[in-house]
Structures are given as C-alpha cells and as structure tokens.
PDB file of N, CA, C, O and CB in Angstrom:
ATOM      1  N   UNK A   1     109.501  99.523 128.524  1.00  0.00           N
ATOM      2  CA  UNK A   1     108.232  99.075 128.995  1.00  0.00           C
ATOM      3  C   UNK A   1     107.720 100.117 129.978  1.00  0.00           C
ATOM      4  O   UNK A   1     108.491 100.498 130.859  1.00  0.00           O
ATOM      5  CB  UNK A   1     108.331  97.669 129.636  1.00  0.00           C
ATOM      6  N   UNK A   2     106.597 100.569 129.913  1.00  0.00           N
ATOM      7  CA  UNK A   2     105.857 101.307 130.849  1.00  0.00           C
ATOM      8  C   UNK A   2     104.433 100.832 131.378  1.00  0.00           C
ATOM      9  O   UNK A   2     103.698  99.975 130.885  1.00  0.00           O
ATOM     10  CB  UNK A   2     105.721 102.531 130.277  1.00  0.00           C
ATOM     11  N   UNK A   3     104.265 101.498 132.345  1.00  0.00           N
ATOM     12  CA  UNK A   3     103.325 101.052 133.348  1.00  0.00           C
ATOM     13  C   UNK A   3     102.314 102.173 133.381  1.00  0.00           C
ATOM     14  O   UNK A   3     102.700 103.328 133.204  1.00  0.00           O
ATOM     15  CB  UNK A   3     104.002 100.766 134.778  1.00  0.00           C
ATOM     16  N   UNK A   4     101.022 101.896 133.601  1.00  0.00           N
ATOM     17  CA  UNK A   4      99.835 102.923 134.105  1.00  0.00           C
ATOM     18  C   UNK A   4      98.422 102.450 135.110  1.00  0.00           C
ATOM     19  O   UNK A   4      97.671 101.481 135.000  1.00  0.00           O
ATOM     20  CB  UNK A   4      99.184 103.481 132.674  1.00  0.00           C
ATOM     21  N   UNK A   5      98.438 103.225 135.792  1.00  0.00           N
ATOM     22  CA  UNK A   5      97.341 102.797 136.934  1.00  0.00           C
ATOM     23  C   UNK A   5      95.925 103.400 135.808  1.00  0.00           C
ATOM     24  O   UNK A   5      94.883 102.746 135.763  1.00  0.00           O
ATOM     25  CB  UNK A   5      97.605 103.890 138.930  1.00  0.00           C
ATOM     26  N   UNK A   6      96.089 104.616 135.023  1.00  0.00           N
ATOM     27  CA  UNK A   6      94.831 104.809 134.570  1.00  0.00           C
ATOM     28  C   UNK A   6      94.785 105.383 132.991  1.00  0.00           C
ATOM     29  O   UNK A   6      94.033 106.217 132.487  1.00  0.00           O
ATOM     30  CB  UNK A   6      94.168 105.754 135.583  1.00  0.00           C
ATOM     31  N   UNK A   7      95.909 104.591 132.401  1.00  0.00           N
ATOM     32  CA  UNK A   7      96.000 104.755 130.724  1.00  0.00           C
ATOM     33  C   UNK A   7      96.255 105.981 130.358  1.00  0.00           C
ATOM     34  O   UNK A   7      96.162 106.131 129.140  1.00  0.00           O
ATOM     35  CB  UNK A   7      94.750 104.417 129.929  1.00  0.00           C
ATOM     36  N   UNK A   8      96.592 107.078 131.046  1.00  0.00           N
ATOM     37  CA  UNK A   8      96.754 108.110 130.534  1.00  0.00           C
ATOM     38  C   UNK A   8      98.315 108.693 131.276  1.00  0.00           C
ATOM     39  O   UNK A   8      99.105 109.211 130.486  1.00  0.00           O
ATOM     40  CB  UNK A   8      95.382 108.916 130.725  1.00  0.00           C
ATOM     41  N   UNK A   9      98.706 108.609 132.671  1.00  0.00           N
ATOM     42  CA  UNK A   9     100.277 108.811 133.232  1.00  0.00           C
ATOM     43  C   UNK A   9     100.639 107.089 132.735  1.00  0.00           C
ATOM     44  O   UNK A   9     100.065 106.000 132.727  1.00  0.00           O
ATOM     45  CB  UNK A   9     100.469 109.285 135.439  1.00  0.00           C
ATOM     46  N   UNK A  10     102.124 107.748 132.308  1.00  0.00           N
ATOM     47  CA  UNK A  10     103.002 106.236 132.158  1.00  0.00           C
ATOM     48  C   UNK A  10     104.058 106.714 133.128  1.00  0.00           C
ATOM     49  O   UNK A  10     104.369 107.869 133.421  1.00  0.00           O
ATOM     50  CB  UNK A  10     103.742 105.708 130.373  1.00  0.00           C
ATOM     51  N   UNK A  11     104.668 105.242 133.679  1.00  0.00           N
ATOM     52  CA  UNK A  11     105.830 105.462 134.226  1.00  0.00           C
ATOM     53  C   UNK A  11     106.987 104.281 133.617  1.00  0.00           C
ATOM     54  O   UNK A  11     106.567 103.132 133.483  1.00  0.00           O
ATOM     55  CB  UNK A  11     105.565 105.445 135.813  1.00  0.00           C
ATOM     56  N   UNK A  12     108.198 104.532 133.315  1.00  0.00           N
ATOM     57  CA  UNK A  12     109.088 103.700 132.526  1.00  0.00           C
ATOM     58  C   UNK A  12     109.388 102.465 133.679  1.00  0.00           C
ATOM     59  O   UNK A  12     109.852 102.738 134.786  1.00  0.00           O
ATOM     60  CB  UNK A  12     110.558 104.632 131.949  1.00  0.00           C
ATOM     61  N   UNK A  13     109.170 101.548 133.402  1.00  0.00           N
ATOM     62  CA  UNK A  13     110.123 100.173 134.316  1.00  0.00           C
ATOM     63  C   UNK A  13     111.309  99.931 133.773  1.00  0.00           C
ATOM     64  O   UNK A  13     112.274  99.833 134.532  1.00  0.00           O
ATOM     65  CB  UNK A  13     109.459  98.589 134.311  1.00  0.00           C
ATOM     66  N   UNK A  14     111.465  99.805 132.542  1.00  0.00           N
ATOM     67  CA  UNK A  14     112.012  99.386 131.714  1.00  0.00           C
ATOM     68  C   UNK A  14     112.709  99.513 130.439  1.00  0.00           C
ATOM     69  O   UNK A  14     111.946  99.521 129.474  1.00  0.00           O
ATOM     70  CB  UNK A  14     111.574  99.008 131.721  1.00  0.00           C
ATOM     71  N   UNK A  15     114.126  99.629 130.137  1.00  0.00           N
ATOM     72  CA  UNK A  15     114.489 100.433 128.803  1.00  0.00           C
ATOM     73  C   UNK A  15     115.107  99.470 128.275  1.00  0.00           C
ATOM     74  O   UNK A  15     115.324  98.455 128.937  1.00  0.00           O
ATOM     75  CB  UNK A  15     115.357 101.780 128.823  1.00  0.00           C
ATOM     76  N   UNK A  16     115.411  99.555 127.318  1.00  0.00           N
ATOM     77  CA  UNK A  16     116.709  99.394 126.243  1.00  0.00           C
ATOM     78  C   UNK A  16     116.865  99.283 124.850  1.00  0.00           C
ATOM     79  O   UNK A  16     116.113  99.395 123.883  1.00  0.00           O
ATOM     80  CB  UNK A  16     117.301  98.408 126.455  1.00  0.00           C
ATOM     81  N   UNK A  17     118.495  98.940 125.086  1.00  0.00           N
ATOM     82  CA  UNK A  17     119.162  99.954 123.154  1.00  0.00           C
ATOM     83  C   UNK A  17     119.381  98.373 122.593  1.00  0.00           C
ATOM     84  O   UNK A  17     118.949  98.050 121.486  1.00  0.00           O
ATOM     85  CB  UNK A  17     121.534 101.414 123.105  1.00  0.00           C
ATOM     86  N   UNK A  18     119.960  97.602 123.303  1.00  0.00           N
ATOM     87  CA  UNK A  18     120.737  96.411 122.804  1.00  0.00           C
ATOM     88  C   UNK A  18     119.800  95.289 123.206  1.00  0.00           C
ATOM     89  O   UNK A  18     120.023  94.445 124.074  1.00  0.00           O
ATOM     90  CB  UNK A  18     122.290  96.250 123.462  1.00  0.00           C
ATOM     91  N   UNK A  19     118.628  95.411 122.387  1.00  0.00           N
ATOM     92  CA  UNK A  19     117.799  93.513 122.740  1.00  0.00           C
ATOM     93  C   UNK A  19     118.607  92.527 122.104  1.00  0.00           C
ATOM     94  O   UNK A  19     119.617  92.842 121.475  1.00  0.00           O
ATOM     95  CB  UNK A  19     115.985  93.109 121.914  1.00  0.00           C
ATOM     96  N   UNK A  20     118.320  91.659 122.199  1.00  0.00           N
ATOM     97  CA  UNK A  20     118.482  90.176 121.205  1.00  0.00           C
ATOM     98  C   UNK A  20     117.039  89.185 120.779  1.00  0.00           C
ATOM     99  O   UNK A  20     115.870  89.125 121.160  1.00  0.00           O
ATOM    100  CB  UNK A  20     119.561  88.993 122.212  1.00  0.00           C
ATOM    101  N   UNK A  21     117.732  88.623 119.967  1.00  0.00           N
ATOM    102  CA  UNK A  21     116.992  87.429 119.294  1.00  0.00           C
ATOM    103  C   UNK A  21     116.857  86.505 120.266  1.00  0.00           C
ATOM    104  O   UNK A  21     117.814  86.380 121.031  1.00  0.00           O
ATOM    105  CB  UNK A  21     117.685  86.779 118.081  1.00  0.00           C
ATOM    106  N   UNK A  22     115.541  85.565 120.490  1.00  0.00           N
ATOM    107  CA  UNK A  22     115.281  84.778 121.003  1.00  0.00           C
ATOM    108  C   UNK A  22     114.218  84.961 122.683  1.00  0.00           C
ATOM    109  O   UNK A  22     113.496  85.911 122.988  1.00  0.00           O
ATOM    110  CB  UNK A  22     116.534  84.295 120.901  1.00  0.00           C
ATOM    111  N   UNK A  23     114.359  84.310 123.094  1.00  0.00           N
ATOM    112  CA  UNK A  23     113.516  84.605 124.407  1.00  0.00           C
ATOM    113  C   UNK A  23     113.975  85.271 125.625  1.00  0.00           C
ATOM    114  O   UNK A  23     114.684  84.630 126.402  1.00  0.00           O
ATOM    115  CB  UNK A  23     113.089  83.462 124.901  1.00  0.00           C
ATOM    116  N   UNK A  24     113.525  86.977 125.991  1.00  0.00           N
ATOM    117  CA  UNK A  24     114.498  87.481 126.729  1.00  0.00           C
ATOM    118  C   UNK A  24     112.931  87.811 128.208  1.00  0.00           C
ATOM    119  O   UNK A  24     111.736  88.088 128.109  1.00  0.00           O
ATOM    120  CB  UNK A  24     115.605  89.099 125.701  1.00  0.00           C
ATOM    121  N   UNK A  25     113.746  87.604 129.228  1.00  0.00           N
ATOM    122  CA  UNK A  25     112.907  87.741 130.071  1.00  0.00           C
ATOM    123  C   UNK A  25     113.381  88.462 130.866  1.00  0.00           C
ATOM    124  O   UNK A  25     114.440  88.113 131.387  1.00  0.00           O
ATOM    125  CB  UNK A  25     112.464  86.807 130.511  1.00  0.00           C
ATOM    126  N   UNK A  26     112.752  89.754 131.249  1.00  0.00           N
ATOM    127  CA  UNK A  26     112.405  91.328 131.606  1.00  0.00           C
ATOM    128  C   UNK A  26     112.226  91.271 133.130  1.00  0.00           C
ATOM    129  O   UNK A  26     111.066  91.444 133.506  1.00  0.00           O
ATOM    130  CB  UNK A  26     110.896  91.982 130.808  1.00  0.00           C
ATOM    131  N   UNK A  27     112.998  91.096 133.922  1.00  0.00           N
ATOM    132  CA  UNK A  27     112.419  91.456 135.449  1.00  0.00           C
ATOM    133  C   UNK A  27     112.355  93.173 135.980  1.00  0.00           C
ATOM    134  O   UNK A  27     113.107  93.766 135.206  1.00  0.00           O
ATOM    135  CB  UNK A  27     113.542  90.611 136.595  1.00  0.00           C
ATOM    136  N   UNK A  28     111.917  93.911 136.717  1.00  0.00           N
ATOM    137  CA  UNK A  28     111.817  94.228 137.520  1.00  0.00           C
ATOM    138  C   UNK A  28     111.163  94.783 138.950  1.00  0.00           C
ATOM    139  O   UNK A  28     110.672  93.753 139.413  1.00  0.00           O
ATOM    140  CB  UNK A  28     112.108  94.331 137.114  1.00  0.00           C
ATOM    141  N   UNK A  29     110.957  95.603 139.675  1.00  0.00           N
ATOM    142  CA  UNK A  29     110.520  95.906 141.317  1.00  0.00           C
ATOM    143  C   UNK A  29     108.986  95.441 140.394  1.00  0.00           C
ATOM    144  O   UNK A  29     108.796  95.464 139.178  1.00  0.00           O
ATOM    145  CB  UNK A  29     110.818  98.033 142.360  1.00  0.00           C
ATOM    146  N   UNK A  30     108.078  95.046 141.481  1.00  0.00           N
ATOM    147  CA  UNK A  30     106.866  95.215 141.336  1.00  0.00           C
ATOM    148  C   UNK A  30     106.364  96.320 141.536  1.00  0.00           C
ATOM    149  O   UNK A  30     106.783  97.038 142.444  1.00  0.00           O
ATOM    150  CB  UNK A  30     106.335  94.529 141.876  1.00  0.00           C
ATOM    151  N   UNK A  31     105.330  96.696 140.704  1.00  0.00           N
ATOM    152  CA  UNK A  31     104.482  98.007 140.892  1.00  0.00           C
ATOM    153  C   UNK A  31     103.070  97.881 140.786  1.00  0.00           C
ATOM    154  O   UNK A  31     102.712  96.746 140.472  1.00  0.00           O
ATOM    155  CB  UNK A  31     104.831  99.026 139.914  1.00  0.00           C
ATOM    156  N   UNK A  32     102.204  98.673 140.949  1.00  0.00           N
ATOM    157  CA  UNK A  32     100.570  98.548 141.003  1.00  0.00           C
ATOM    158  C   UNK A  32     100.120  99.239 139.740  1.00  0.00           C
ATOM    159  O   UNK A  32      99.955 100.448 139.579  1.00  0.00           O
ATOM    160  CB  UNK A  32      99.815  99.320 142.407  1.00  0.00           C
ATOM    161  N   UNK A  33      99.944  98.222 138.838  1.00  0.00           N
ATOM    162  CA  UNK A  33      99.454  98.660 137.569  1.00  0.00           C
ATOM    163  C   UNK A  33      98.179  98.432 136.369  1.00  0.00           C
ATOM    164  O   UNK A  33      98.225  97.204 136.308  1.00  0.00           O
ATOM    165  CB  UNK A  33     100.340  98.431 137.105  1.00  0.00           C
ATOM    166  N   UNK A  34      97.736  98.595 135.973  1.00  0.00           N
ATOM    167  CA  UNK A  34      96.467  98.682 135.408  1.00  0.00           C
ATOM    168  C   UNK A  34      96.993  97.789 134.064  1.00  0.00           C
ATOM    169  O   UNK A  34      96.798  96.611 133.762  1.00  0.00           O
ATOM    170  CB  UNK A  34      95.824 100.382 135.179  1.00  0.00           C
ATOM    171  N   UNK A  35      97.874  99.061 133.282  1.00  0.00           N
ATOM    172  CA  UNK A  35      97.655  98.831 132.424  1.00  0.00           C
ATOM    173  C   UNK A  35      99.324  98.495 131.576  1.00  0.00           C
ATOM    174  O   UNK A  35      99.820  98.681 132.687  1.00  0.00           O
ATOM    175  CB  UNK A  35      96.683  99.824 132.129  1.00  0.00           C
ATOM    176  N   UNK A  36     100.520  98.197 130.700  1.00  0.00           N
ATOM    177  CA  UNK A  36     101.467  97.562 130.328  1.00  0.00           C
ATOM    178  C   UNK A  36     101.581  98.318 129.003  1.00  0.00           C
ATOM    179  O   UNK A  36     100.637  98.352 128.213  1.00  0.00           O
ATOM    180  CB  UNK A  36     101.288  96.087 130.374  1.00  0.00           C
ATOM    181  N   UNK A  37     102.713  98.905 128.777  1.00  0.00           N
ATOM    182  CA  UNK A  37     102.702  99.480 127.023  1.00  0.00           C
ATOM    183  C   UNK A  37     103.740  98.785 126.559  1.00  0.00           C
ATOM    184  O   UNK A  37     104.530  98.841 127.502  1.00  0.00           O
ATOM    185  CB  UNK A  37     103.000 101.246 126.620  1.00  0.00           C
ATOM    186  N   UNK A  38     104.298  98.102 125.626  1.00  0.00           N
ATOM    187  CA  UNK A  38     106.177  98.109 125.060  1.00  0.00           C
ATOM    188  C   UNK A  38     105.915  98.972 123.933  1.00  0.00           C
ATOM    189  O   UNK A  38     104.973  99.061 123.146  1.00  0.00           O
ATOM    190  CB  UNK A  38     107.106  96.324 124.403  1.00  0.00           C
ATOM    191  N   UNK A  39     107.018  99.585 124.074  1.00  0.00           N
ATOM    192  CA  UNK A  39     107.537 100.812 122.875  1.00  0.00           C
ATOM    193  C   UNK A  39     108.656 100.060 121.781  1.00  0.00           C
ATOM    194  O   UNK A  39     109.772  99.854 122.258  1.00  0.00           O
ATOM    195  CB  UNK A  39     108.533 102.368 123.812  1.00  0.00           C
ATOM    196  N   UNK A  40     108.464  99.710 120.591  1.00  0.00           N
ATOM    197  CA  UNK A  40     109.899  99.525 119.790  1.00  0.00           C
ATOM    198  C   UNK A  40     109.998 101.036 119.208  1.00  0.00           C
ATOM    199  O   UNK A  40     109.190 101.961 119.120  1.00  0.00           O
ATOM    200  CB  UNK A  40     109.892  98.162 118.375  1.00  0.00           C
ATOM    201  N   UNK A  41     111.412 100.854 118.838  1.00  0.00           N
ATOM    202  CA  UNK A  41     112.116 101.869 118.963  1.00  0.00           C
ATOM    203  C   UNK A  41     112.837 101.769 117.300  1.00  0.00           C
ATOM    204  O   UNK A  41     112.991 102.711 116.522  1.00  0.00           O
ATOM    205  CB  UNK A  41     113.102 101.764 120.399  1.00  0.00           C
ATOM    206  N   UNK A  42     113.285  99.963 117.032  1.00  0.00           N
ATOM    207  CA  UNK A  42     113.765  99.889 115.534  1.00  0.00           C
ATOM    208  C   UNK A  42     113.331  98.379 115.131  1.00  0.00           C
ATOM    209  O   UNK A  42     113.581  97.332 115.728  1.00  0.00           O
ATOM    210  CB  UNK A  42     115.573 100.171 115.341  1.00  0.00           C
ATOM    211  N   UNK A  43     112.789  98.537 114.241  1.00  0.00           N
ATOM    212  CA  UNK A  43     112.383  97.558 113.765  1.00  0.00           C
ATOM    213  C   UNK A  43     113.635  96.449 113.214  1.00  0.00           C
ATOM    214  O   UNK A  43     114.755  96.748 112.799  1.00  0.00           O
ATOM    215  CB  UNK A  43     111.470  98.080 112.816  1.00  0.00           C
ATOM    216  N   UNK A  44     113.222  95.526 113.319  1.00  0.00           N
ATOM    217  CA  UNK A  44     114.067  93.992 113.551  1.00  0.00           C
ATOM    218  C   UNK A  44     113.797  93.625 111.962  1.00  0.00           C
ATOM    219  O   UNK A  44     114.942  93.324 111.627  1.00  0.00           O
ATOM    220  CB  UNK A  44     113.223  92.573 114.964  1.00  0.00           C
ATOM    221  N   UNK A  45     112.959  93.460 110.743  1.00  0.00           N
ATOM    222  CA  UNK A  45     112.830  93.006 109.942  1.00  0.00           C
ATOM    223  C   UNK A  45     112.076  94.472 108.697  1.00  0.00           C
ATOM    224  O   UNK A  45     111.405  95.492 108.852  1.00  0.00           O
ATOM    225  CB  UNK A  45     112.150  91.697 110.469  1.00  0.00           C
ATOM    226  N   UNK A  46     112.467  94.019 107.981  1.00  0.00           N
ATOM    227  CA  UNK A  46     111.829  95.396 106.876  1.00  0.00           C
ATOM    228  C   UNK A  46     110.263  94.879 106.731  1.00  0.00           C
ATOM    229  O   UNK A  46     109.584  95.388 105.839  1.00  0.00           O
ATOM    230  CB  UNK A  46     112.762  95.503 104.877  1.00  0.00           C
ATOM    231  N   UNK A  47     109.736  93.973 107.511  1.00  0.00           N
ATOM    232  CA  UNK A  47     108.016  93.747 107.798  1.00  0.00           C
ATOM    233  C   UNK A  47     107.791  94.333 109.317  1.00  0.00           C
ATOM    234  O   UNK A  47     106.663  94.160 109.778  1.00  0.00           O
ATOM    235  CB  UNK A  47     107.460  91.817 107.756  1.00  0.00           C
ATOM    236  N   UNK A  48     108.762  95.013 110.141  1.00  0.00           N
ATOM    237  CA  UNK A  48     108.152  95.215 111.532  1.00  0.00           C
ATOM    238  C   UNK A  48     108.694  95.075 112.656  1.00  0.00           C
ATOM    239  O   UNK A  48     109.920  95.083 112.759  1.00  0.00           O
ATOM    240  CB  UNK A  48     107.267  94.567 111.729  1.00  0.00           C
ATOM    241  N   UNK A  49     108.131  94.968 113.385  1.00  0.00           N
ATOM    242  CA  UNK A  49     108.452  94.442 115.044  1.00  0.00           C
ATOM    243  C   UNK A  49     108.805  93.145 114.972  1.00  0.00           C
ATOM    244  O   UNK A  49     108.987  92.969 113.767  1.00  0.00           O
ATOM    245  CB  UNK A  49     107.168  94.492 116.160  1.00  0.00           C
ATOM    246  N   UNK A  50     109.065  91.865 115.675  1.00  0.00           N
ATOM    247  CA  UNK A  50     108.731  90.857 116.009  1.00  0.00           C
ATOM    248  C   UNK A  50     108.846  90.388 117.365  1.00  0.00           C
ATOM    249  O   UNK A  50     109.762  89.786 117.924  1.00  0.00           O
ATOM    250  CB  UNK A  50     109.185  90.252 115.306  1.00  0.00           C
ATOM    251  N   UNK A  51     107.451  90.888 117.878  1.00  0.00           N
ATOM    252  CA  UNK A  51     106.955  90.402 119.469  1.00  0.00           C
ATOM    253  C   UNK A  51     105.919  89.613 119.136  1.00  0.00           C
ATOM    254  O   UNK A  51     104.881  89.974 118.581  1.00  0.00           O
ATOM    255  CB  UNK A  51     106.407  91.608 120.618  1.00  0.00           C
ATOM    256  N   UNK A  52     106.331  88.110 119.616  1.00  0.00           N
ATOM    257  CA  UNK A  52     105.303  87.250 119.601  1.00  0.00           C
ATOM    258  C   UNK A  52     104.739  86.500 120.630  1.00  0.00           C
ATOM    259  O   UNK A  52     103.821  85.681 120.687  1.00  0.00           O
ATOM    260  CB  UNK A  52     105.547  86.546 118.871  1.00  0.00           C
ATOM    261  N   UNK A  53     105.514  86.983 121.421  1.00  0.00           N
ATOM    262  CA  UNK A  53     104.328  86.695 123.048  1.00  0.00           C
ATOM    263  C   UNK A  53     105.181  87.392 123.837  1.00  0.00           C
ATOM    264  O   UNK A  53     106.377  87.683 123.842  1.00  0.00           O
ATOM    265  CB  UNK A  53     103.985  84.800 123.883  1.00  0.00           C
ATOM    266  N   UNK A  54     104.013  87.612 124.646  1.00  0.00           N
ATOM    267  CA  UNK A  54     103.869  88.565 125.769  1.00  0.00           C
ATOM    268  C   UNK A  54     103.234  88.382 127.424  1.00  0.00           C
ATOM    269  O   UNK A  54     102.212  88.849 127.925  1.00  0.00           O
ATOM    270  CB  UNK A  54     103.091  89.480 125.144  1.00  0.00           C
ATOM    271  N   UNK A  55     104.399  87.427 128.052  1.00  0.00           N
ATOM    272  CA  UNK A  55     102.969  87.642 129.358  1.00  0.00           C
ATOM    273  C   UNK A  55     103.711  88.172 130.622  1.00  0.00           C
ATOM    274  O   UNK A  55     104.897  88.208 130.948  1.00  0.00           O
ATOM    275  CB  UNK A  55     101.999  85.859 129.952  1.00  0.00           C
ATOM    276  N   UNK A  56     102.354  88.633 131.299  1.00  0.00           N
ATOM    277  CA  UNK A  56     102.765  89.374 132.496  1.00  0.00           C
ATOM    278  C   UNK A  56     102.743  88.271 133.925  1.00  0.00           C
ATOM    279  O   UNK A  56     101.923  87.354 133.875  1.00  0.00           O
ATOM    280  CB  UNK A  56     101.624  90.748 132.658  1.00  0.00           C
ATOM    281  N   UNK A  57     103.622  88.378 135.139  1.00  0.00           N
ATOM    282  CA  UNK A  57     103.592  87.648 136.520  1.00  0.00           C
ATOM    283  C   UNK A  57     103.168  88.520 137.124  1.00  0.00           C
ATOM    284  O   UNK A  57     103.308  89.652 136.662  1.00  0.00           O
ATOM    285  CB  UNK A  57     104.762  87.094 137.173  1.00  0.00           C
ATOM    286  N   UNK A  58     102.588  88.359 138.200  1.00  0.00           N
ATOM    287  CA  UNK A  58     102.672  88.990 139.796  1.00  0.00           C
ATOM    288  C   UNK A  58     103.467  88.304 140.421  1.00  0.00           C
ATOM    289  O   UNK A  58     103.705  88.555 141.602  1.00  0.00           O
ATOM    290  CB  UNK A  58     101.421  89.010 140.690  1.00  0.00           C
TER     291      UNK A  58
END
C-alpha cells in the first residue's frame, strides 16, 4: 500500500508476500495523505484480483 500527498511521489506504508483469504485488516503509523494506491502483485483467481472493499480510518 502506498501513500501520496500529490499523486505523483508515493511512499510505501505497507508490504506483503503472504496475504490470506478473508478479511485482513492493515494497520499502520498515521501519515498525511491525499491520495491511497494497493499494488497486487499475484493474482488470487485466473479472473484477477479479488479486493472487494476497501475503506480508509483516520
């Protein structure tokens, strides 16, 4: 997961190799951010990704 104040610098919060199935919830430091990217890396099904919701806290 990466972060951007103006869509063009990213900075990484967030990595990884080993997700799982089901509902995984992502903490870390707060930062001042605009804008939120997730990167997949390998697809989970021979149709794709499967991210089906997405929300952000302050």
């Amino acid at each position: 997961m990466e972060v951007s104040q103006d869509g063009v610098d990213w900075t990484t919060v967030y990595s990884t190799s080993g997700g799982k199935e089901g509902i995984n919830n992502v903490l870390f430091n707060p930062v001042d951010a605009r804008y939120i990217k997730v990167t997949g890396t390998q697809r989970n099904t021979q149709y794709g990704y499967s991210l089906i919701e997405f929300e952000v806290y302050e």
